[in-house]
C-alpha positions as CSV (number, residue, x, y, z in Angstrom):
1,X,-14.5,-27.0,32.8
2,X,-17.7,-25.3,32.6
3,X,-20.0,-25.2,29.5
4,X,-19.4,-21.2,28.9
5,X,-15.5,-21.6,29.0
6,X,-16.1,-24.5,26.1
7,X,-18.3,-22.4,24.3
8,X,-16.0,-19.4,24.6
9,X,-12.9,-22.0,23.5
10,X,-14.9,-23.1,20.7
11,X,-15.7,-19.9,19.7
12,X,-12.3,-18.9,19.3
13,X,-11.1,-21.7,17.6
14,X,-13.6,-21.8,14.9
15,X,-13.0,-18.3,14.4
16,X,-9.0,-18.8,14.0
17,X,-10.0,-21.5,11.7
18,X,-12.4,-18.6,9.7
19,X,-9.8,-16.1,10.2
20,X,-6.9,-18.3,8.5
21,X,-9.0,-19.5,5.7
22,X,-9.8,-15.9,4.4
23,X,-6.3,-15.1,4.6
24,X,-4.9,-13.9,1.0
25,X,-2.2,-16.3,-0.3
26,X,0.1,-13.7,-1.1
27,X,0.2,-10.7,1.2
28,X,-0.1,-7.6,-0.6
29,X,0.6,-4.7,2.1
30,X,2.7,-3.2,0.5
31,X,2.8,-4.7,-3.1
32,X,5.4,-3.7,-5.6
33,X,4.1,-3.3,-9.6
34,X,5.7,-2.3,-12.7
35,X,4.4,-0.4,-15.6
36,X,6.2,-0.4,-19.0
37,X,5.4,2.2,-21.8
38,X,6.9,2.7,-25.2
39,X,7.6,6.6,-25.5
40,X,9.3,7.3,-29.3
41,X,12.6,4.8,-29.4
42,X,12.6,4.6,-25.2
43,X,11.4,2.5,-23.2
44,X,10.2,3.9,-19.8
45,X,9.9,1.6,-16.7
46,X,8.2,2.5,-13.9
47,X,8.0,0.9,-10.7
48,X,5.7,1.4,-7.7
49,X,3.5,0.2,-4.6
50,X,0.2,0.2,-4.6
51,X,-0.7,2.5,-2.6
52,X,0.9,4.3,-5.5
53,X,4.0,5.7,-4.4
54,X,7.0,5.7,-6.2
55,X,9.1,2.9,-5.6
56,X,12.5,4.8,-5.8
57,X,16.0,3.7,-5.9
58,X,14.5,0.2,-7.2
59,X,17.2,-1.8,-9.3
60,X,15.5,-3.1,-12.7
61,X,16.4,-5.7,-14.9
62,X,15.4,-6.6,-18.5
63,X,16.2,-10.0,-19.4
64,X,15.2,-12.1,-23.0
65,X,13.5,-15.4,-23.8
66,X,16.9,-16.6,-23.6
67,X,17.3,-15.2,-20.2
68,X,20.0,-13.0,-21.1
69,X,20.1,-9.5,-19.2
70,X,20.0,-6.9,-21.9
71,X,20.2,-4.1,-20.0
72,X,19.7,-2.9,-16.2
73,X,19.9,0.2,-13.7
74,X,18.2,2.2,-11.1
75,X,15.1,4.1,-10.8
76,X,14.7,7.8,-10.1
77,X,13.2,9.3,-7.2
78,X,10.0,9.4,-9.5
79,X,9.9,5.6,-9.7
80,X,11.1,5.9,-13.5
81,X,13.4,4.1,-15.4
82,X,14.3,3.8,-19.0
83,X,16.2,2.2,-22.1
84,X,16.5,2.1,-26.0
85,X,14.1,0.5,-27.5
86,X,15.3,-3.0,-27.5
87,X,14.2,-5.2,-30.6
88,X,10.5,-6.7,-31.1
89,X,9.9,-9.4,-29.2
90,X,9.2,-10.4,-25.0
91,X,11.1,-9.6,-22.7
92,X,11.2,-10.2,-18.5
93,X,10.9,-7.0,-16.3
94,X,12.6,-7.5,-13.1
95,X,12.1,-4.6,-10.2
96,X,13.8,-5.0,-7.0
97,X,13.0,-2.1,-4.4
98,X,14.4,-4.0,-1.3
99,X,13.0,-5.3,1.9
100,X,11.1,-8.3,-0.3
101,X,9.3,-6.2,-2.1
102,X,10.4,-7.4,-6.1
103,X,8.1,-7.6,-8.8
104,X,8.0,-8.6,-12.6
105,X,6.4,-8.4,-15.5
106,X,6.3,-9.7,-19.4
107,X,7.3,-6.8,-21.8
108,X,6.1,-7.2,-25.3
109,X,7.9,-4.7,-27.7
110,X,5.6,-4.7,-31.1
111,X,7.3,-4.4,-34.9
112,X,8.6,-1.0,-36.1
113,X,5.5,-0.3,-38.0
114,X,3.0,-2.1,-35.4
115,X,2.3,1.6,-33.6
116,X,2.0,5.0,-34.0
117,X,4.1,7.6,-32.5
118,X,2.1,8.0,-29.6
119,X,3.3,6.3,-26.5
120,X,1.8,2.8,-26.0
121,X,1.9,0.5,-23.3
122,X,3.7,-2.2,-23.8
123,X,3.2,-4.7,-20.2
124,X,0.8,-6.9,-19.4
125,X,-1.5,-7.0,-16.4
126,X,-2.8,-4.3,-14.7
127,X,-1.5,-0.3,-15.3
128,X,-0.8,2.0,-12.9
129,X,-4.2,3.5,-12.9
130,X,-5.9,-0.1,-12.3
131,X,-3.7,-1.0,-10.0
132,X,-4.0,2.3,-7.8
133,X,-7.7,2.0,-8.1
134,X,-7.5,-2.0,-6.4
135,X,-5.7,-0.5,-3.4
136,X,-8.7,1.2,-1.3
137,X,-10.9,-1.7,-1.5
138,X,-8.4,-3.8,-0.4
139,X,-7.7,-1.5,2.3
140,X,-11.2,-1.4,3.1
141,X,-11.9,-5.4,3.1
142,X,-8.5,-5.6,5.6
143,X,-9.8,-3.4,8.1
144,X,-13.2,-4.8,8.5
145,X,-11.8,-7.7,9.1
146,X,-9.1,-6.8,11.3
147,X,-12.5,-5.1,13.2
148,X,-14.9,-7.9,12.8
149,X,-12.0,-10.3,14.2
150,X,-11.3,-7.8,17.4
151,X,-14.8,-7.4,18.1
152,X,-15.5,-11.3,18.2
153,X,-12.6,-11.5,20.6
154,X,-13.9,-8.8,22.8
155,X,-17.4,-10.2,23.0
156,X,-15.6,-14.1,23.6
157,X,-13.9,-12.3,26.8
158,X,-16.8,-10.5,27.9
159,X,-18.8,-14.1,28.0
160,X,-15.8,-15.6,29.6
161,X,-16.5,-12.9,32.7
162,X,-19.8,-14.1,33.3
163,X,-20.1,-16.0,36.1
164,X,-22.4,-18.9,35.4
165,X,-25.3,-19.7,36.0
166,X,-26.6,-21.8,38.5
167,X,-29.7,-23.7,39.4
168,X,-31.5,-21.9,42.4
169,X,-31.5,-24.4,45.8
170,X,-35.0,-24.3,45.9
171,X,-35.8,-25.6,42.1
172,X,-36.4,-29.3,41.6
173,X,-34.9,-30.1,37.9
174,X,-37.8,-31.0,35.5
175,X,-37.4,-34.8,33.8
């Protein structure tokens, strides 16, 4: 084997070894969130991906410390869910829009008197507006690397093309 086509095979398998270790732990393509906001004596649920699109059709589940489901259903073509205003305390938000794509979240419903009449949001983690705004960059940080990976393949096959090198007849090596 010749000293390019090691170099070229090394090459690659240090950058497979790169390109695996800055892989994210849990893809996020296409990543499912929930939102939950207190709106008067309702509850609204909403579920979506984060490229912001409504996750419709999406079967929720609200379940208690004790893991009991208190109540359930579907969301609307808008993503949107809701329920009465279950009693203070946290609660598990379960969102399943199909295809793997399920999500949940903690659900803290505050005292009678602990808020206004305002609507207030009432799940942890990111909102709807945070996680919209985490999408592009994302986006942006998967194609350059999906770029920066193809172009280090091209160039490792244009070196492979080369034909090597060789000494010419009439040079003596040098010791």
């Amino acid at each position: 084997m010749t000293r390019v086509a090691v170099q070229s095979r090394s090459f690659l398998a240090i950058l497979a070894v790169a390109a695996l270790l800055a892989a994210p732990q849990q893809g996020d393509a296409h990543a499912l969130h929930v939102d939950c906001h207190l709106r008067g004596e309702k509850v609204v649920v909403e579920a979506y991906f984060d490229d912001d699109t409504p996750a419709d059709k999406a079967k929720v589940r609200i379940v208690d410390a004790g893991g009991n489901e208190i109540a359930g259903g579907q969301t609307d073509a808008a993503g949107k869910w809701s329920m009465e205003r279950p009693a203070s305390g946290r609660y598990r938000v379960e969102v399943n829009a199909g295809g793997g794509h399920f999500a949940k979240q903690t659900m803290v419903i505050p005292g009678e008197g602990d808020i206004g009449a305002a609507p207030a949001r009432v799940s942890e983690g990111p909102s709807r507006q945070e996680a919209a705004r985490m999408f592009w960059p994302k986006l942006a940080v998967g194609l350059g690397a999906i770029a920066g990976f193809g172009i280090a393949v091209w160039i490792a096959a244009r070196r492979k093309k080369e034909p090597p090198r060789e000494a010419h007849p009439d040079s003596h090596p040098t010791t």
